[in-house]
C-alpha positions as CSV (number, residue, x, y, z in Angstrom):
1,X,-64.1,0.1,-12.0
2,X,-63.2,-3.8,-12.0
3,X,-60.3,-4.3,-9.4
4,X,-58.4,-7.4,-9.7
5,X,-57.8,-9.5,-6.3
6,X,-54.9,-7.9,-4.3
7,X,-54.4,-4.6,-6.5
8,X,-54.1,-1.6,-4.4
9,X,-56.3,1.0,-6.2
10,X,-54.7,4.7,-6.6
11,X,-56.6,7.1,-4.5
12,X,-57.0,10.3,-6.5
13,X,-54.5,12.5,-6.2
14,X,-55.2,15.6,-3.9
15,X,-52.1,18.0,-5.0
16,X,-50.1,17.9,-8.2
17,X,-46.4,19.1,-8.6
18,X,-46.5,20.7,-12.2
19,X,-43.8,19.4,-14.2
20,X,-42.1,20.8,-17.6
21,X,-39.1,18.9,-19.7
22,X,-38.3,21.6,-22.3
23,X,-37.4,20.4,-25.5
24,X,-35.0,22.3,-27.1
25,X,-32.2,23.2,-30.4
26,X,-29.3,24.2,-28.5
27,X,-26.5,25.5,-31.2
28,X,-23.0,23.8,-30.6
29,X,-20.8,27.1,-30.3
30,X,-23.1,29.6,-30.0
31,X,-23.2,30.0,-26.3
32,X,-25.1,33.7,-26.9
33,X,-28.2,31.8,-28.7
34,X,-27.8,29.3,-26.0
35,X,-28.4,31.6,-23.4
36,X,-31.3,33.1,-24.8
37,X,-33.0,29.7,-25.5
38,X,-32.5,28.3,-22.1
39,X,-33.4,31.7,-20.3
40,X,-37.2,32.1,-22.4
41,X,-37.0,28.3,-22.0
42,X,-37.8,28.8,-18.4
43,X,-39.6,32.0,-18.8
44,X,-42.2,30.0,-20.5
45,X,-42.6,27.1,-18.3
46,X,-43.1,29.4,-15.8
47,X,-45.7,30.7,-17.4
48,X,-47.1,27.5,-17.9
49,X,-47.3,27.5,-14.1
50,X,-44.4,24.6,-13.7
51,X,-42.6,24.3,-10.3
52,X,-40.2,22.1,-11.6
53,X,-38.2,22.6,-15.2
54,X,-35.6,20.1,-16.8
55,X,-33.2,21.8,-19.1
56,X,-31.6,19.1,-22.0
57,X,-27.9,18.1,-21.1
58,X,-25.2,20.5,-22.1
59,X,-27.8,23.2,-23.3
60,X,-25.0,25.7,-22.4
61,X,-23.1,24.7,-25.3
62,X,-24.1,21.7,-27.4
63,X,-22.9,18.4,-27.9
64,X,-20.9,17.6,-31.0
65,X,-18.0,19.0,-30.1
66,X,-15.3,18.3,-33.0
67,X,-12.5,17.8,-30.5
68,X,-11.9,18.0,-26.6
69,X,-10.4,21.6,-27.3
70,X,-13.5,22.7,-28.7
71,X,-15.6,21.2,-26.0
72,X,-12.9,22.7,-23.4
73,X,-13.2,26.3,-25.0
74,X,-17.3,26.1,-24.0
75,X,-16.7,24.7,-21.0
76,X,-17.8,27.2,-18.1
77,X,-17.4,27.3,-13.9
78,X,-20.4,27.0,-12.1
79,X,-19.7,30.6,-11.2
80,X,-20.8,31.7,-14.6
81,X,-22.9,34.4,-15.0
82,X,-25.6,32.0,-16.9
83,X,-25.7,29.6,-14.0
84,X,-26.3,33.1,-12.2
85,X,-29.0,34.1,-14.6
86,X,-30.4,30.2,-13.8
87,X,-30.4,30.9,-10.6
88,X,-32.1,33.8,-10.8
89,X,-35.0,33.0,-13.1
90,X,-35.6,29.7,-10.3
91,X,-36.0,32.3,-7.7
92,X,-38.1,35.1,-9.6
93,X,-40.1,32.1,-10.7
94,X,-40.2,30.1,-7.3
95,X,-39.0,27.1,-9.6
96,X,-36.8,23.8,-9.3
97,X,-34.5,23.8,-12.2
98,X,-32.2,21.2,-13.3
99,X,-30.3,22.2,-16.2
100,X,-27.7,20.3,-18.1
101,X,-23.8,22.4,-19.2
102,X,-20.5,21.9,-20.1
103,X,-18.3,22.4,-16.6
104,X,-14.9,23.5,-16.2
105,X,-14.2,22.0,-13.4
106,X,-12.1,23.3,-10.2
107,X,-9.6,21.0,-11.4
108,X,-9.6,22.0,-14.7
109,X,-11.4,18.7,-16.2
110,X,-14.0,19.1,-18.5
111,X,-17.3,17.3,-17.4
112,X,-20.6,16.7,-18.7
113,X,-22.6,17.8,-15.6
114,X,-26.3,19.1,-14.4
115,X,-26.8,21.6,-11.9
116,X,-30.5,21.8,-9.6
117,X,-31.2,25.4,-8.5
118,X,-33.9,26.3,-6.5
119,X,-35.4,29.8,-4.8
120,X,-32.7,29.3,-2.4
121,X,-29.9,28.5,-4.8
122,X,-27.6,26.4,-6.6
123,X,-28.2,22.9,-4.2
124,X,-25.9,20.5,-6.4
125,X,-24.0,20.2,-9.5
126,X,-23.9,16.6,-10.8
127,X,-21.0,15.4,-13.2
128,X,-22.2,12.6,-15.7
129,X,-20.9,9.3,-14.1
130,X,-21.7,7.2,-17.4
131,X,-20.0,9.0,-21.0
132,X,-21.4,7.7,-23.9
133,X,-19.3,7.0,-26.7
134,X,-17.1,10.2,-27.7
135,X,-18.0,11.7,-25.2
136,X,-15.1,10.0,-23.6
137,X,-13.0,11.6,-25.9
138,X,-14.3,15.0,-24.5
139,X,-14.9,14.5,-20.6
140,X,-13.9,13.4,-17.6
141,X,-16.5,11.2,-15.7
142,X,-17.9,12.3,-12.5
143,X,-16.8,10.3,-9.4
144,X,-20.0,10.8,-6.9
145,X,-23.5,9.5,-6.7
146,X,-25.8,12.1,-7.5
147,X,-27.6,14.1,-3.8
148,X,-31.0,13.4,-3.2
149,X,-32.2,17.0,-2.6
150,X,-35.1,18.0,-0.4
151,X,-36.8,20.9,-2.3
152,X,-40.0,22.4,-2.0
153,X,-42.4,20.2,-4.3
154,X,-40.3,16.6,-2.4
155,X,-37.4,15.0,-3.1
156,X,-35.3,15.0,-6.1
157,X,-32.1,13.7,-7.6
158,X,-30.7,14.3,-11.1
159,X,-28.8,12.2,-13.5
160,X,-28.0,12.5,-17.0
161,X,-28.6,10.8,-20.3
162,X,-26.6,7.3,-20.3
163,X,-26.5,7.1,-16.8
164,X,-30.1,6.5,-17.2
165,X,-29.7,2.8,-18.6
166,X,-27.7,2.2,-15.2
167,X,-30.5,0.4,-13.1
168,X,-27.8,0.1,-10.5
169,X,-27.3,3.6,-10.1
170,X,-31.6,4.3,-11.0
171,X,-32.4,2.0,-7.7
172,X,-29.2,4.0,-5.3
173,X,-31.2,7.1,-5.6
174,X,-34.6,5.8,-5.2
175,X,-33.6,4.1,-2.4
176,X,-32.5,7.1,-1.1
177,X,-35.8,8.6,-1.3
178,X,-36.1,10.3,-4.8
179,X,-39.6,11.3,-5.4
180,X,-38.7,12.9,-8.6
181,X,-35.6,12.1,-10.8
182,X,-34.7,14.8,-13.2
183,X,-33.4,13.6,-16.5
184,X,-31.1,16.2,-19.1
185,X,-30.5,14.5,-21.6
186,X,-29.6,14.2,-25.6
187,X,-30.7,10.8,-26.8
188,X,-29.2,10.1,-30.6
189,X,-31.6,9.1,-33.6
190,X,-31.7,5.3,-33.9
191,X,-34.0,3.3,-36.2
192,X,-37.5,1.5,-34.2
193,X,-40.4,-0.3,-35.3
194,X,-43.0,1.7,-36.7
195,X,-44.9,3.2,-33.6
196,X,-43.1,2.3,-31.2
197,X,-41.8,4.9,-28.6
198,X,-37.7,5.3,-28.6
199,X,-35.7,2.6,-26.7
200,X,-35.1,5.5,-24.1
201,X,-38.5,6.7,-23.4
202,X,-38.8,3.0,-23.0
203,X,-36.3,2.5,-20.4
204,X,-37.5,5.3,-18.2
205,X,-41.0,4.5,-17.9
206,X,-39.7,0.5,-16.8
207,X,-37.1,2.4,-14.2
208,X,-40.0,4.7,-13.2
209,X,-42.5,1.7,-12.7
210,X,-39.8,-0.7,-11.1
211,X,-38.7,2.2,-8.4
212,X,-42.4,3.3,-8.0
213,X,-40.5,6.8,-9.2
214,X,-41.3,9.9,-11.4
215,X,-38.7,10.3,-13.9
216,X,-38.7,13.6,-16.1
217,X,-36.2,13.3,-19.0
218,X,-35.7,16.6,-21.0
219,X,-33.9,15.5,-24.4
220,X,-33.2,17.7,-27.2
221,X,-34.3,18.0,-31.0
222,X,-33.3,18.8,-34.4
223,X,-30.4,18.1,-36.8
224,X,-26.3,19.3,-34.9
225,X,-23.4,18.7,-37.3
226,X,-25.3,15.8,-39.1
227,X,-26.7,14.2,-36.0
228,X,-30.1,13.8,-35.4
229,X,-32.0,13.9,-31.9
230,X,-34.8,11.6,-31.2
231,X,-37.0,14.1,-29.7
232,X,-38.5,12.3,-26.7
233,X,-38.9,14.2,-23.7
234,X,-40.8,12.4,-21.4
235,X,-42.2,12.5,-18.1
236,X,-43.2,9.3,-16.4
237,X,-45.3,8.6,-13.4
238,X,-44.8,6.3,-10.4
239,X,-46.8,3.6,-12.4
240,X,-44.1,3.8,-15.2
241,X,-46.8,5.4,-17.7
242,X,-46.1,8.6,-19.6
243,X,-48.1,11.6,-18.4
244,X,-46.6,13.8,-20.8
245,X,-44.6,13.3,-24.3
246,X,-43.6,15.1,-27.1
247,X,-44.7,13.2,-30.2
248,X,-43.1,10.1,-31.1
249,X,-45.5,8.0,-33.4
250,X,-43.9,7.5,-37.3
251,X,-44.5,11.1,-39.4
252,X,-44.6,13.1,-36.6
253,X,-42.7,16.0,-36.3
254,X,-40.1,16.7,-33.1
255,X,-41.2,19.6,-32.2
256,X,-39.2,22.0,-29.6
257,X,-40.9,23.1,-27.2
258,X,-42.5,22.6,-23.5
259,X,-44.2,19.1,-22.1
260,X,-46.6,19.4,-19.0
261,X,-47.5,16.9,-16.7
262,X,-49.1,17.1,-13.2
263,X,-47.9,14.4,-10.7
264,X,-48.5,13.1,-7.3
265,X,-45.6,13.0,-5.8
266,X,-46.7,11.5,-2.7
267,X,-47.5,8.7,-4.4
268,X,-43.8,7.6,-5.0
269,X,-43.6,7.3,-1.3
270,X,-45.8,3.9,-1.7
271,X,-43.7,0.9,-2.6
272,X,-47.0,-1.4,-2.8
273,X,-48.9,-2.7,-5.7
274,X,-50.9,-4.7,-3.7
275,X,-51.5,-5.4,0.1
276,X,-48.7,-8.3,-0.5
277,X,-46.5,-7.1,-3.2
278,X,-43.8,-4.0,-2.4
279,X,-41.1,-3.3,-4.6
280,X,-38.6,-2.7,-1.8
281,X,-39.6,-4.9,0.4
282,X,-39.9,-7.9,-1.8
283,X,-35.9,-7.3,-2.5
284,X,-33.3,-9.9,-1.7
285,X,-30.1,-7.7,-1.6
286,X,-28.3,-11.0,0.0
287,X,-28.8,-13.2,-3.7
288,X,-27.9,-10.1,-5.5
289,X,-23.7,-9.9,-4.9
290,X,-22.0,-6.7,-6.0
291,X,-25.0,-4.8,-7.0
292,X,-26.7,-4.9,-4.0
293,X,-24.0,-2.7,-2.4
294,X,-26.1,0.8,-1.5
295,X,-24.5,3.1,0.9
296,X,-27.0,5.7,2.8
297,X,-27.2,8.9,1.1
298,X,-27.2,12.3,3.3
299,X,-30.0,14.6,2.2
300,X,-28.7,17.8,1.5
């Protein structure tokens, strides 16, 4: 192997954290079929021998709701039977689960939220802090920076969808310590270049390489009330490259399904790409005014 002068080369890695973004058709109203899907969803990740599994967003009910009514009528607590039934399956499986669902909330909001679950339980629920487009008509944005959770395979966090495209909110939890972030989201159809992977996938694997972070993004597919899903479930490694993808070239079909990637997640915990060169270090939070601005965040 040629090494340039100054690159740090990656050791090889000596344990892997098995990783699976399921891609999958939830039905908008159908919270029955949704069950079911989400439910063999994990039952076959598991048997795929994932320790982590990331659920799309709002794969509880769907996403184009017709009004806020509708979307309120799907809405459950997180003391729903199917988060129970989540929970469960992450325990009989000895999995970490992050799962995206329409939340009525304590206060009687309705949010766009993501709960992680592992063996031990339900650790966080997340509410969507960014709402894209009409989903403003529909939700009420979360007002707390996602936990960075210690689990079992390291440290995750979880954000959904749009707040992806935050970098702001991308660098908080990484500087909090997230080894892996988990990513349910439903990314709309647009129009690319010929081969070229979506604008989204894009965006991940530059937060993932700039944060020296593994990012697993669990997006939907199919056709819902006339709106197409792009199909790009993605998981990225700390290098920012996809190690696992669901096809994304022109003429290939978006399939549902499972993606698989092994990472090493001990890996994120280097900030260096060379003996000089760390992407934490080499900050200078004083030039950077407002966004700079990073309270501590408590492990939970």
């Amino acid at each position: 192997m040629v090494v340039s002068a100054g690159y740090l080369p990656r050791i090889a890695a000596i344990s892997h954290t098995r990783v699976c973004v399921q891609q999958l058709e939830p039905r908008v109203g159908d919270p029955a079929y949704n069950r079911g899907l989400t439910l063999n969803a994990i039952e076959e990740a598991a048997a795929g021998g994932a320790q982590v599994v990331v659920l799309p967003e709002l794969a509880n009910s769907g996403y184009m709701f017709e009004s806020a009514e509708e979307a309120a009528s799907l809405a459950i607590s997180v003391d729903d039977p199917l988060i129970a039934e989540w929970a469960d399956a992450a325990a009989g499986y000895e999995l970490v689960l992050a799962a995206g669902f329409c939340e009525r909330g304590e206060d009687g909001h309705t949010y766009n939220s993501a709960v992680v679950i592992d063996p031990s339980g339900v650790r966080a629920v997340f509410r969507k802090l960014h709402l894209w487009d009409r989903e403003k008509l529909w939700f009420r944005p979360g007002d707390a920076l996602p936990p960075v959770l210690e689990t079992s395979v390291g440290r995750v966090s979880v954000v959904i969808c749009y707040d992806l495209e935050f970098p702001e909110l991308v660098r908080t939890v990484a500087l909090a310590g997230t080894e892996l972030l988990l990513v349910p989201t439903n990314w709309p159809l647009a129009e690319r270049p010929a081969d070229e992977r979506p604008g989204e996938v894009i965006n991940a694997m530059m937060a993932a390489r700039i944060n020296r972070m593994a990012i697993a993004a669990a997006d939907r597919g199919g056709v819902e009330r006339g709106q197409p899903w792009t199909g790009g479930s993605t998981i990225v490694d700390p290098d920012g490259w996809a190690a696992g993808e669901n096809p994304w070239r022109a003429g290939e079909p978006r399939r549902p399904g499972p993606v698989f990637a092994d990472l090493d997640l001990s890996r994120t915990r280097d900030k260096r790409w060379t003996e000089l060169a760390d992407v934490f270090a080499d900050r200078r939070p004083e030039l950077y005014g407002a966004v700079a601005s990073v309270d501590d965040l408590a492990l939970r």
